[in-house]
N, C-alpha and C positions, 0 to 999 in steps of 0.2 A: 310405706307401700301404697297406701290409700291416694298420698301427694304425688307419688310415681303413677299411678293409672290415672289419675286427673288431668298433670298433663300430657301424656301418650293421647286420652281421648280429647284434647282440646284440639292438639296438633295435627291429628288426624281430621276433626272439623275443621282445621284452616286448609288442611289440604285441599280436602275435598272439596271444599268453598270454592278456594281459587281454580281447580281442575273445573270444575261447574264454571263459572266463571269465563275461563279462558275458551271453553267448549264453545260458548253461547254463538250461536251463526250471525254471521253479516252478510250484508250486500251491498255490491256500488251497482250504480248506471252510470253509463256516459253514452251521447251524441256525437255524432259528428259535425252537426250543425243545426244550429236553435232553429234556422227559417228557411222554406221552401217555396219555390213555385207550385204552384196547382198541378198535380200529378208527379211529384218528385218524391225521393225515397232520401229517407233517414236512416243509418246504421246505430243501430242502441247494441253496447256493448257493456259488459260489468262482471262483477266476478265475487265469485262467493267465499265466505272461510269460516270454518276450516275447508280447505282445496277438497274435492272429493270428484270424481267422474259420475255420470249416468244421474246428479241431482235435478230432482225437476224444478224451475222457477217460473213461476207466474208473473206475465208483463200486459200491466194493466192500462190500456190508452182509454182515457175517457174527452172526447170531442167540446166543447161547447155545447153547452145546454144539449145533452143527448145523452143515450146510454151506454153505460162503460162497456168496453168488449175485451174479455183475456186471451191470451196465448200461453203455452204454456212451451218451453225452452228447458235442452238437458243439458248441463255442463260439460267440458269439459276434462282432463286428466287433472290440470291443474285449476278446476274450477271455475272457468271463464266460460262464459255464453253469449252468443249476439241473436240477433234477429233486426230485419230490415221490415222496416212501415213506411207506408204512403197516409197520412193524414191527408183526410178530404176535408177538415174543418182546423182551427188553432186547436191544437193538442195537450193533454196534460199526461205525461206519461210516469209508471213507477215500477218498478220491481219489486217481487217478494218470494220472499225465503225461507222458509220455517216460521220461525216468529220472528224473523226480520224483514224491513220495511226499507230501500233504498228513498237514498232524494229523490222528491218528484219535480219531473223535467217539466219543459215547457217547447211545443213545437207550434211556432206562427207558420199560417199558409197564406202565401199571397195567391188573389187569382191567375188566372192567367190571360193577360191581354192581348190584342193584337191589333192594328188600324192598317186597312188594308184600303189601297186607290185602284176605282175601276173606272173611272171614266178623268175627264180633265176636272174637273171639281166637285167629281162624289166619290163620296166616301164611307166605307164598315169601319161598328165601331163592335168588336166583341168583348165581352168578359165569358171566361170558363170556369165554372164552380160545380160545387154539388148543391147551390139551389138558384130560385131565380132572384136575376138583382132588375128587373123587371120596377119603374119607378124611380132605380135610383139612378145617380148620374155619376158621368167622368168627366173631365174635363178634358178639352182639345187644346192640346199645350205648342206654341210656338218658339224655336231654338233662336232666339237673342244674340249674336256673337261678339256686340260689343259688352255688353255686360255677362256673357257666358253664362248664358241660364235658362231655364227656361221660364214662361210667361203663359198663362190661364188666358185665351181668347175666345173660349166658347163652352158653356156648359149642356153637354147632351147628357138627354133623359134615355134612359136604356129603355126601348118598348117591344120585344117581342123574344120568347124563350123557346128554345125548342129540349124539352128533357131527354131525350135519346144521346142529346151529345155536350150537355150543360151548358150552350150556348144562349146568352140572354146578348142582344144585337140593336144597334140601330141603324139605319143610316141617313146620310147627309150631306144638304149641297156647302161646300164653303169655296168663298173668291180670296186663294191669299197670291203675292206675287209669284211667279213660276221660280223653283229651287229652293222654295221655304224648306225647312224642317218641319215637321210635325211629328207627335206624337200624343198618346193617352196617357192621363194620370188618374186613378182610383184612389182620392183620400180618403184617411182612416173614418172619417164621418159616414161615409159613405159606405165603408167594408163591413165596419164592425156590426155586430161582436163576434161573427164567425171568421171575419179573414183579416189579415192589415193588408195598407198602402200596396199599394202595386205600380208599375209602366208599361205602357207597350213598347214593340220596337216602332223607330223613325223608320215616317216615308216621306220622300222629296215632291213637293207638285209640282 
């Protein structure tokens, strides 16, 4: 009788182990894309289980060197929750769930460029961030067509920011032959560690 309730009570402990066990919550994240232009949105989407509606989950984006900020998202019927962010810096994002802890993502921001022609040989040079790149440079790249590529012919120093519209600007005379391509490039030397590489659009002189 004694060996008969010993195992009843073991079995009973394995159940319940496993029932604990199998209960334990989880979480995914997922993106819809690792890298943005400056001012662009990200869809974080994931899902939790056991599946339950009306669960709250905390989605934690912490920017580059700055302080984390949470949201807080309720599930779905069958457990899934999204929410969309604009990173204004390279992002690290994760989700949580009870005592579960999804992978934490990773969201690069490129700035956002632009080279703009207003006379026959001058020329804006913009970057758009959320701070100023005011010091540092871009390069003014010309489009190559026999060797299909482009070519670094001038490096401008970014000199003046206006914070109302994250504009940090320069401008500049250059003499290239009339129907060149041009364009801006931002390397990583120069982005980091808040943003990556970036390009503007081409314009013809």
């Amino acid at each position: 009788m004694k060996k008969l309730i010993l195992v009843l009570a073991v079995t009973a402990g394995l159940v319940g182990s496993t029932a604990a066990t199998a209960a334990a919550p989880t979480g995914t994240l997922q993106q819809d894309r690792s890298l943005i232009i400056f001012g662009g949105n990200v869809s974080l989407t994931g899902q939790v289980t056991p599946a339950a509606p009306s669960q709250q989950v905390t989605i934690t984006q912490t920017p580059m060197n700055r302080a984390a900020r949470s949201t807080q998202v309720t599930t779905e019927s069958d457990g899934t929750f999204s929410l969309d962010v604009s990173p204004r810096f390279n992002t690290r994002v994760e989700a949580k769930y009870g005592t579960a802890t999804s992978d934490e993502l990773t969201i690069f921001v490129r700035p956002r460029l632009s080279l703009h022609k207003y006379a026959r040989h001058r020329f804006t040079a913009v970057v758009i961030a959320s701070r100023p790149f005011v010091g540092r440079y871009v390069w003014l790249t010309r489009w190559n067509a026999s060797a299909h590529a482009w070519r670094n012919i001038k490096r401008l120093y970014l000199a003046h920011y206006v914070k109302s519209t994250g504009a940090t600007t320069v401008s500049f005379r250059m003499r290239v032959r009339r129907g060149t391509k041009l364009r801006l490039f931002l390397n990583n030397t120069a982005a980091r560690p808040d943003y990556v590489r970036g390009w503007s659009n081409f314009v013809v002189s």
